[in-house]
C-alpha positions as CSV (number, residue, x, y, z in Angstrom):
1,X,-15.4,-6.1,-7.3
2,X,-17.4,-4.4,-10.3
3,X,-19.2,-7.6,-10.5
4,X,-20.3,-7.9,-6.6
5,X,-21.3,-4.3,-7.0
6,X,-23.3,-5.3,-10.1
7,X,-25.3,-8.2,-8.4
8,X,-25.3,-7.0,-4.4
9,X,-25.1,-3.7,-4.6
10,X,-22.5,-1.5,-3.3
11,X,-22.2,-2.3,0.8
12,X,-21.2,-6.2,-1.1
13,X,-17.5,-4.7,-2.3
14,X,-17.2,-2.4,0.5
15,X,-18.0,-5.5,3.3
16,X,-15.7,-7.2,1.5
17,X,-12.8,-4.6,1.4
18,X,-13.2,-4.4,5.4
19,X,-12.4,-7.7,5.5
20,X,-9.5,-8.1,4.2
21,X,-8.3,-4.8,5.7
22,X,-9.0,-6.6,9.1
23,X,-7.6,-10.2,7.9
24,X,-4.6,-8.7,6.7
25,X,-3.9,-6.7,10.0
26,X,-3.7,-10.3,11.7
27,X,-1.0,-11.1,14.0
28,X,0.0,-14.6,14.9
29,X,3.3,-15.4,16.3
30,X,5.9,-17.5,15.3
31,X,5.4,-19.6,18.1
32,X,2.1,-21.1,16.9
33,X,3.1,-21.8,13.3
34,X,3.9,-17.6,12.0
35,X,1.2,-16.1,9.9
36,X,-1.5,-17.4,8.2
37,X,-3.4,-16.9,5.1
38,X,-6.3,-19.2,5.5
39,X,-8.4,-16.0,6.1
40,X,-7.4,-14.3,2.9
41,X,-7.4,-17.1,0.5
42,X,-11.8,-17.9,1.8
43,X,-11.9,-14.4,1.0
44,X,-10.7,-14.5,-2.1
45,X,-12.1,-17.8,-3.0
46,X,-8.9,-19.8,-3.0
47,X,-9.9,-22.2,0.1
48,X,-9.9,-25.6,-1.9
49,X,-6.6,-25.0,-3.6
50,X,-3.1,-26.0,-2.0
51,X,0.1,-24.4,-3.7
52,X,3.8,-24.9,-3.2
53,X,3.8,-21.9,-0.7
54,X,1.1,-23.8,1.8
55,X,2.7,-27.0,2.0
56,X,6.8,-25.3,2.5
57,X,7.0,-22.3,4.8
58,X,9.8,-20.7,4.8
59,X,13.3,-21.0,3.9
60,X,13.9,-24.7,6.2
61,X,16.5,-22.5,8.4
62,X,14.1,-21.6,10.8
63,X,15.6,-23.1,14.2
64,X,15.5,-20.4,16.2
65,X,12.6,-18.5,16.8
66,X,11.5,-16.0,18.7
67,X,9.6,-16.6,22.1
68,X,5.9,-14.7,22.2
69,X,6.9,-11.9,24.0
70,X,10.3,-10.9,22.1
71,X,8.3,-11.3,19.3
72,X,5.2,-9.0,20.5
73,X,7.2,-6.1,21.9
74,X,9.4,-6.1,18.6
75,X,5.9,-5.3,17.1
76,X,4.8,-2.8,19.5
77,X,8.1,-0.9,19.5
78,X,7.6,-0.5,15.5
79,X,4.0,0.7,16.0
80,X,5.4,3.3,18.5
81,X,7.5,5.2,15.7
């Protein structure tokens, strides 16, 4: 981030901080494939690299999951508190 301040200025880090505050607040359910970092790794520059974690999700025990809305009220109720 020094860096970006360095060479863009300081609205470069800053832009960049809002980002990831947004990408990171993402919700996808489990019924479309669960969450995804392909936001997070452009961000940080990690787009053209494929580790272990990409390629296996999970733990392989995943047979029953949630429909949308089970999933999407459990999130509500936990913003609620």
């Amino acid at each position: 981030m020094e860096t970006l301040k360095r060479t863009f200025g300081i609205a470069e880090p800053v832009r960049r901080g809002m980002e990831k505050m947004i990408v990171g607040a993402d919700f996808r359910p489990a019924v479309l494939g669960g969450p995804s970092n392909l936001h997070m790794d452009i961000l940080n520059g990690r787009e053209c690299w494929v580790d272990w974690e990409d390629v296996f999700v999970g733990d392989g025990l995943d047979g029953d999951v949630p429909d949308f809305h089970t999933e999407f009220d459990a999130i509500m109720r936990g913003k609620q508190r």
